[in-house]
VONU-950068 format. One record per atom (N, C-alpha, C): x, y, z. Coordinates in steps of 0.1 Angstrom, whole numbers, plus 5000, padded with zeros to 4 digits. Layout:
BEGIN
XYZ...
This chain:
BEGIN
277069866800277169796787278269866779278869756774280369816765279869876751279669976744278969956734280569986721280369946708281569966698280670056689281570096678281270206667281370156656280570076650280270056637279270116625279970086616279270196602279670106589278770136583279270146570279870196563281470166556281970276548281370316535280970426534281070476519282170536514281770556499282470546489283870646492282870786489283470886495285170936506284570836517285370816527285870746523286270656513287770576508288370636502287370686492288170846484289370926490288570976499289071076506290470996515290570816518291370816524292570776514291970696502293070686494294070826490293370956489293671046485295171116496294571056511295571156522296571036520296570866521297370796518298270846508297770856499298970906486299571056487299171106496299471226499300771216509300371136518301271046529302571006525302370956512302970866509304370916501303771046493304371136491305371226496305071306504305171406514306371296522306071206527307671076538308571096525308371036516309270936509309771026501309671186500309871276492311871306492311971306507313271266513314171156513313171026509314270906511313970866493314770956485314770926470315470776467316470756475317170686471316670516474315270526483315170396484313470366480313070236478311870246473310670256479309470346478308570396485308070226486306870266495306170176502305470126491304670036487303569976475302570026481301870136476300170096476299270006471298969916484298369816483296369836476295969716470294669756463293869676479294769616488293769506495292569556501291169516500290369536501290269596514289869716523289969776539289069676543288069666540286969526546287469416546289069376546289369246547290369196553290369146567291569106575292368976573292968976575294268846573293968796587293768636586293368556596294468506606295768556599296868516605298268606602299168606610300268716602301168626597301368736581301868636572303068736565304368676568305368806561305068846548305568956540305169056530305968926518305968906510307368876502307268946493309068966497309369086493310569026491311169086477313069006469313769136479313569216483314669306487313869396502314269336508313569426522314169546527315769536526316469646530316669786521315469736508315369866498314569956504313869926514312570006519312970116530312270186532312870306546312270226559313270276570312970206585312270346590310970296593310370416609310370296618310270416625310170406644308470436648308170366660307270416666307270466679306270566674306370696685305470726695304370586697303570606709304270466719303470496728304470426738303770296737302670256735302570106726301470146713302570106704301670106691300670006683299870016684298869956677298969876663298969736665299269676653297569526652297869546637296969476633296969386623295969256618295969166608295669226591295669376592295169426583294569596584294569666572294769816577292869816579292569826592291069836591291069786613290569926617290969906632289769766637288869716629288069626630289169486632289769496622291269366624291569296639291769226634292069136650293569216652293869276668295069286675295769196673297469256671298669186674299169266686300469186692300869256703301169416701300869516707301669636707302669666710303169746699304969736696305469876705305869816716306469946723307570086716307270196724308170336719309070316712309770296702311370346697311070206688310870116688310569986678310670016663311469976659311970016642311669896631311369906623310569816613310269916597310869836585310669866575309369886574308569966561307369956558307369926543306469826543306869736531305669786518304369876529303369896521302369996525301470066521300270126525299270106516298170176524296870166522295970196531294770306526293670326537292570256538292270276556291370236561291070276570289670216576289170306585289470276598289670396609290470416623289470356631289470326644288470346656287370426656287070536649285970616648285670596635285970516626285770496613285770596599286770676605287270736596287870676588288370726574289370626564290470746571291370676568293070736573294070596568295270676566296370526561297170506573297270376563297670216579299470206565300170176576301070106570301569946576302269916562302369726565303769746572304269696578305569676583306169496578307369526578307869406570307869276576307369256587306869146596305469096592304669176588303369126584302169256586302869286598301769336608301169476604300269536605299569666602299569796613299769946608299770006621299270126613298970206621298170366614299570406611299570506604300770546599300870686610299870766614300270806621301270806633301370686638301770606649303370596646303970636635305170646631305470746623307370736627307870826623309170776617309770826603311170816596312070816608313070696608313670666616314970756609316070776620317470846615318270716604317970586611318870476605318470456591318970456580317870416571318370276567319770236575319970106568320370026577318969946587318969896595319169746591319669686595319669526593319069446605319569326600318869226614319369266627318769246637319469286649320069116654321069156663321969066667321769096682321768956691321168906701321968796708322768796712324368716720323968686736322768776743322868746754321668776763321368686773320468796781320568736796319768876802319768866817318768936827319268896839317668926847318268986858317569096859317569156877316369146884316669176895315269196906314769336908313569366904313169496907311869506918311169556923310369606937308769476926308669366932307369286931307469236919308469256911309069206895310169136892310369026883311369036878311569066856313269166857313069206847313869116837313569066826314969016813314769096805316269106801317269206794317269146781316869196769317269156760318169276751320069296750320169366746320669336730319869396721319669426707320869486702321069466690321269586683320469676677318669686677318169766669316769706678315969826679314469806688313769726678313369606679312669486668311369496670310669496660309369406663308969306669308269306685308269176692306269116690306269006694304968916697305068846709303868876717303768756729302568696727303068556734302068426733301768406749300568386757300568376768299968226770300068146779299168046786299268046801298567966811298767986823300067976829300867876831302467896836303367916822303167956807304267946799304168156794305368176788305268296784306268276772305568336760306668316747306468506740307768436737308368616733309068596721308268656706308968636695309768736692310868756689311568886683311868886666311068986658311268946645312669046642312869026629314169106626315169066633315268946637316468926643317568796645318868796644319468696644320368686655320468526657321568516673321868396672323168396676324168276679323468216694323368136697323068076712323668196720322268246729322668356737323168286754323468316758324068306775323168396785323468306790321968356806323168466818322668556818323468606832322568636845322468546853321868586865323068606877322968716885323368706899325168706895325368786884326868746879327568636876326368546875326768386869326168396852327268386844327168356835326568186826325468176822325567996816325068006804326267916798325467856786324667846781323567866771322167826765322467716754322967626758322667516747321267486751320267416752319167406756318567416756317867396770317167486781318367516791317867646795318367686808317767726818318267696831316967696844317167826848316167906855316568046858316467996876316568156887317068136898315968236902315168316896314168456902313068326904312068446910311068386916309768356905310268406895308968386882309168306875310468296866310768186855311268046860310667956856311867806857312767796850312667776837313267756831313067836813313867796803313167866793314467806782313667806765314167766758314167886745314967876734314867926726314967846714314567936703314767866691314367976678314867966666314868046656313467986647312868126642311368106636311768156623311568076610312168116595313368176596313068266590315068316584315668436595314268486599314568616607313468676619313768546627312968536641313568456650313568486662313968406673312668416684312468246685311368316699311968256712311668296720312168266734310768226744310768076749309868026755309868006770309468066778309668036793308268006803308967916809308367806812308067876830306767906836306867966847306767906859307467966873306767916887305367986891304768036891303368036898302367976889301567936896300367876886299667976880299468136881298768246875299968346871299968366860300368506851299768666858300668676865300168856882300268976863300568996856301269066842302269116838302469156827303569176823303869316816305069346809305269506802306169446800306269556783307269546774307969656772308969716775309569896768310769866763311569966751312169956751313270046758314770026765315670106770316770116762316770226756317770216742317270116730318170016731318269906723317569776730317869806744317769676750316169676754315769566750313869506753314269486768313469526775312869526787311569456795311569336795310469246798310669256811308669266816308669306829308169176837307969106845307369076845306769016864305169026865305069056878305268906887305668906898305168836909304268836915303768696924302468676932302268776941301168856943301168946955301468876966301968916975302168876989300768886994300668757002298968717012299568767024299168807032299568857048298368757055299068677060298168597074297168657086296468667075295368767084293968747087293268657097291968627091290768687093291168817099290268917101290168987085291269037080291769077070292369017057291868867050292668817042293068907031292368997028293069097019293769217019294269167031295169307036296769337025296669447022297569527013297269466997296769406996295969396978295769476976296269526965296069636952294569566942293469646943292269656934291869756930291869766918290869856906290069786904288569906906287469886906287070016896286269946883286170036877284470066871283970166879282270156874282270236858281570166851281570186839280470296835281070416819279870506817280070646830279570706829279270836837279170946828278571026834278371216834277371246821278071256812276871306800276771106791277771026794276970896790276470776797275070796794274270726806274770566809275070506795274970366794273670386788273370216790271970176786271070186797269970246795268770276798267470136801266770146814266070036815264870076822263470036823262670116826261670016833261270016847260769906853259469986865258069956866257170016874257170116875257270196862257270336857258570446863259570366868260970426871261670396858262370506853263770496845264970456851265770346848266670366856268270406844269370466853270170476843271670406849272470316836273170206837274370316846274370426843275770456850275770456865274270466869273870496883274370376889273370276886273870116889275070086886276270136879277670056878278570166891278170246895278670346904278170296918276770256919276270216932277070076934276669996926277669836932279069866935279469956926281069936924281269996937280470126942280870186958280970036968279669986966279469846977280469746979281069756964282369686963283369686970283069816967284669886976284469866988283369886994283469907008283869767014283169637001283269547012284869437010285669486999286669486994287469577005287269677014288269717024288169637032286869617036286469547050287869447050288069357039288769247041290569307037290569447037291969467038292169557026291769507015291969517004292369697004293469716995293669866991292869936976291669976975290669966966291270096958291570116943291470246936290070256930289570346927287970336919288570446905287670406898288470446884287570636888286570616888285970726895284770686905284370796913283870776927282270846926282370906918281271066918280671046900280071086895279471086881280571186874281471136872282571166864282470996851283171086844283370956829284671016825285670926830286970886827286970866813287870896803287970826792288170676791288770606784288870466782290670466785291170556775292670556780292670596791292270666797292470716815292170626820291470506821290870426827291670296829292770306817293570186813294770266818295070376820296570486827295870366839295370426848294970416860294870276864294670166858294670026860296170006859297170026852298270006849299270076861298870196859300070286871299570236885298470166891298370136900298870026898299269876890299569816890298669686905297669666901297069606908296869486910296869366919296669266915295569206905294269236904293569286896292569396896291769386884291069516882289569446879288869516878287369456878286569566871285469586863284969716855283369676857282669696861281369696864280269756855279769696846278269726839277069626836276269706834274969606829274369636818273969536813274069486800272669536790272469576779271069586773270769476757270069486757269669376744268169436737268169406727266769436713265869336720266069196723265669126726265369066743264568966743264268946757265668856765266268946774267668846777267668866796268068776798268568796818270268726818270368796828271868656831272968816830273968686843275468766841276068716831276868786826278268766822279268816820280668776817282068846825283268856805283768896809284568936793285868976802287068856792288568876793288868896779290368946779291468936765292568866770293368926777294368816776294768706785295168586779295168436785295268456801295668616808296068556824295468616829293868656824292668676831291568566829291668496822290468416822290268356832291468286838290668196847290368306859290368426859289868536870288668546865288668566853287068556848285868446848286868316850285668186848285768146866286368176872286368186889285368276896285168396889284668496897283068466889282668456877281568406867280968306878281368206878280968076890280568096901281368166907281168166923279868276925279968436914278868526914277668436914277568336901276268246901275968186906276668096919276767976922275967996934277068116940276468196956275868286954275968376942275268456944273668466938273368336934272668306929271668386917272768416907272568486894273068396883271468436874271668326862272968366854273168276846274868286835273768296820274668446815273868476799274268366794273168266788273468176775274068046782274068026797274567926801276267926799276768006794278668036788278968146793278868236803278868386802280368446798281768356800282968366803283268406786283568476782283668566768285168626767285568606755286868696752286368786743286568886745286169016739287869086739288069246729289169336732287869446735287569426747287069586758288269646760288369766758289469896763289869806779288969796786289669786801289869616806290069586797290069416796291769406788291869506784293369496779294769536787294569546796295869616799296769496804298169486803298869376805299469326819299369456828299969426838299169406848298369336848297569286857296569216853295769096858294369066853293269136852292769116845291669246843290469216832289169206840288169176833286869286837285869266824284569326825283569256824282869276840281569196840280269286842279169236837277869266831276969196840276769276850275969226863274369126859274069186851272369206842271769246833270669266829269969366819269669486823269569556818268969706817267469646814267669616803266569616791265569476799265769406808264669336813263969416828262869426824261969506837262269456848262069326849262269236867263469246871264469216862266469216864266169356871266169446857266769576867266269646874264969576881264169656897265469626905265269466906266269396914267569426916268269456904269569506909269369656909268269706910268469856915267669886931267869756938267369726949268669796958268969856967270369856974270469736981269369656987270069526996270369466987269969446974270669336962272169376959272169506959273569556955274269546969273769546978274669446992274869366990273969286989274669166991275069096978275169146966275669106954277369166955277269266961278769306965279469196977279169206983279269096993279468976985279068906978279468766971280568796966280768916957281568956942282468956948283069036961283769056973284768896978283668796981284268706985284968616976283968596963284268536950286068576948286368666948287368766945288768716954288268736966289268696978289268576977288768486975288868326970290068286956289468386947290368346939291668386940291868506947293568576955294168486955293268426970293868336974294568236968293568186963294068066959295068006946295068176937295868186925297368276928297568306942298368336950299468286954298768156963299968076969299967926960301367926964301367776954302467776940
C-alpha cells in the first residue's frame, strides 16, 4: 500500500513559515538592490490554481533571474506540495521570480515556495540567484537531431535555459518552451538542412513529423507527431543553453519462442521493507505483513520474467527499504522497457479486488493491459469494477520508461490475504502477471 502524509496546518506553522519566507526574502534580495524584490503573496497555502496562469505583471524584466539547482525541479499550481504537478524544470533552467509565499513541503512543514514568471510554483529552496540578472527572451532559429545508443535526441539550441512543459498522448509529444521567441526555425537532420514553414517530416526512427507554433507573446510550443504506437520515455536536460530532448525507441523483440523476452530490460519493484511493514492483515490467527507479500510475488516474478528471457533489476531482493528517490535513480539509470512496483492494498472498510495506478499518458495503456489480462486470466476481481487509476506514486513518475503500481489485494480482508499469502497463488499469480506483461511487449513493440 502507497500511503501519503497528510495533516492539518496550524496556525503556528504558517507563522513560523511566513516568518523564514520574509527572512528568505530578505537575505536574496539584499544584493539585488537595484531590482524589485519578489511580492509576498497573501494567497491562501490551502489553495491551488486549477490551471497555470501567467503572473501579470507591467514589468517582468524588473525582477531577479534564478536558476535551478536540482537536476529536475519541482514545480507546482500553487506554493503547497499538495498542488497538482507541472513538468519538472531540469538543472540550470532560469526563470524570473515574480513572487513568494509559504507553504507546506512534502512532510508538511511550512517553508517558502517561489512563483516564477510563467505561472508555475517551486520551493525556493530548489533555486539559486542566477549570474545573469538581465535575462531576456531566449531566441530559438533552429533545431536538430542525432542518433544516440536506443534514442533519438532534438537539439534545441537557446539562448538562455527556459522554462519548458510537456504534453503527452499515445503517438503525439508536445514541448512548450516559455520565455521564448523564434523566427521559423530549420530542421537539421543527417546535415540536411529544411525549412520549417509548416510541418516538417523528420528521418529518425521516433518522430514523423512535427509542427510549431507561438503560444501568447512569449511561448513557442513544438508538436510532434510519432512513429510507434507506444511512448518507450523520455528526458529532458539541459547542455549549456541547448535543451536536450531525449527520447526512447521500441525495444528490440529477438525472435525467440522459447524466450520471447529475451534481452528486455524490467524493474521489478517490491514495495515497503525493513523497519516499514506496509499494511498489516490478519487471517486464522496468522499476522501477515504487506512487505513480506510484495517481496515474495515480486521474487516469483522475477523468476518467471527470466524464464522468458527477460533481464529483471529488483529495486531490492532481501528486506531492505530503498527510499522512494532510490527507487526512482534505479528505474531511470536502468532505463527499462518498463518497471512494475508491487503492493497490497488496506482499507477502514470491507474491500477485495486488484488495482493498478499510472501518471504519465505512456503508461496507461501498460496499466489498463496488464489490469485486464491479471483479471481476465488471472482470475482476480477489479477494485470498484475501474481499477486503472492515475495517481503521482513516487515510482509511477519517472519519465523514461513506463511505469506503474499495482495493488495485488487487501491486507485488510481475511480470505484475500490467506490466498495471496498462499505460495501456489503467488505462482501462479506470477505466472499470469508474467505473461500479461510479455503480451503487452509484444504487442506495444512491433508495429
Amino acid at each position: 500500500m502507497h500511503r501519503s502524509i497528510f495533516g492539518r496546518r496550524k496556525p503556528w506553522t504558517i507563522l513560523i513559515g511566513l516568518f523564514a519566507a520574509t527572512y528568505w526574502a530578505v537575505g536574496l534580495w539584499s544584493g539585488a538592490a537595484a531590482q524589485a524584490p519578489p511580492v509576498e503573496t497573501n494567497t491562501p497555502v490551502n489553495v491551488c490554481a486549477t490551471g497555470l496562469v501567467q503572473p501579470a505583471i507591467s514589468n517582468k524584466s524588473s525582477f531577479p533571474v534564478y536558476q535551478v539547482i536540482k537536476d529536475a525541479g519541482v514545480t507546482r499550481l500553487g506554493p503547497d506540495d499538495d498542488c497538482a504537478r507541472l513538468t519538472p524544470l531540469p538543472k540550470g533552467t532560469k526563470a524570473r521570480v515574480v513572487a513568494t509565499a509559504a507553504g507546506p513541503n512534502k512532510s508538511r512543514q511550512s517553508v517558502a515556495w517561489s512563483q516564477l514568471d510563467y505561472g508555475a510554483w517551486i520551493e525556493s529552496s530548489e533555486l539559486i540567484l542566477a549570474n545573469n540578472p538581465a535575462l531576456a527572451n531566449a531566441q530559438l532559429t533552429n533545431v536538430s537531431t542525432r542518433a544516440v545508443a536506443e534514442a533519438t535526441e532534438i537539439l534545441f539550441p537557446l539562448s538562455s535555459a527556459v522554462p519548458i512543459q510537456v504534453a503527452q498522448a499515445d503517438r503525439s509529444f508536445s514541448l512548450t518552451l516559455h520565455n521564448t521567441s523564434s523566427t521559423i526555425p530549420t530542421l537539421t537532420e543527417n546535415n540536411r538542412v529544411q525549412k520549417w514553414a509548416n510541418t516538417v517530416k523528420f528521418t529518425n526512427p521516433v518522430v514523423d513529423r512535427a509542427t510549431w507554433q507561438k503560444v501568447g507573446n512569449d511561448a513557442i510550443r513544438f508538436n510532434f507527431q510519432l512513429k510507434p504506437k507506444q511512448q518507450w520515455g523520455y528526458r529532458l536536460r539541459y547542455d549549456s543553453n541547448t535543451l536536450v530532448l531525449t527520447l526512447r525507441q521500441p525495444p528490440k523483440i529477438i525472435s525467440n519462442i522459447s524466450q520471447p523476452l529475451k534481452g528486455i530490460k524490467i524493474v521489478v519493484d517490491p514495495g515497503h521493507g525493513k523497519e516499514d511493514s506496509g499494511a498489516l492483515g490478519t487471517a486464522k490467527g496468522t499476522t501477515y505483513m504487506e512487505k513480506v507479500l510484495n517481496l515474495q510475488l515480486s521474487i516469483e516474478l522475477q523468476k518467471e520474467l527470466q524464464k522468458r528471457g527477460a533481464i529483471v533489476t529488483m529495486t531490492r531482493s532481501t528486506d531492505l527499504n530503498p527510499s522512494l528517490d532510490d527507487r526512482q535513480v534505479i528505474i531511470n539509470q536502468t532505463a527499462p522497457a518498463l518497471s512494475i512496483s508491487i503492493h497490497h492494498n488496506s482499507s477502514d472498510r470491507e474491500a477485495r479486488g486488484t488495482s493498478i495506478y499510472w501518471y504519465h499518458p505512456q503508461s496507461q495503456n501498460l496499466a489498463a493491459s496488464v489490469l485486464n489480462y491479471f483479471a481476465r486470466v488471472g482470475q482476480r476481481p477489479i477494485l470498484n469494477n475501474n481499477g486503472v487509476i492515475e495517481r503521482s506514486f513516487a515510482v509511477a513518475r519517472p519519465t523514461f520508461a513506463p511505469a506503474v503500481l499495482l495493488e495485488v489485494g487487501f491486507m485488510t480482508s481475511p480470505e484475500e490475504v490467506f490466498d495471496l499469502a498462499q505460495p501456489a497463488t503467488q505462482q501462479r499469480l506470477a505466472k499470469v502477471l508474467a505473461n500479461g506483461i510479455q503480451q503487452w511487449v509484444i504487442d506495444r513493440a512491433i508495429g
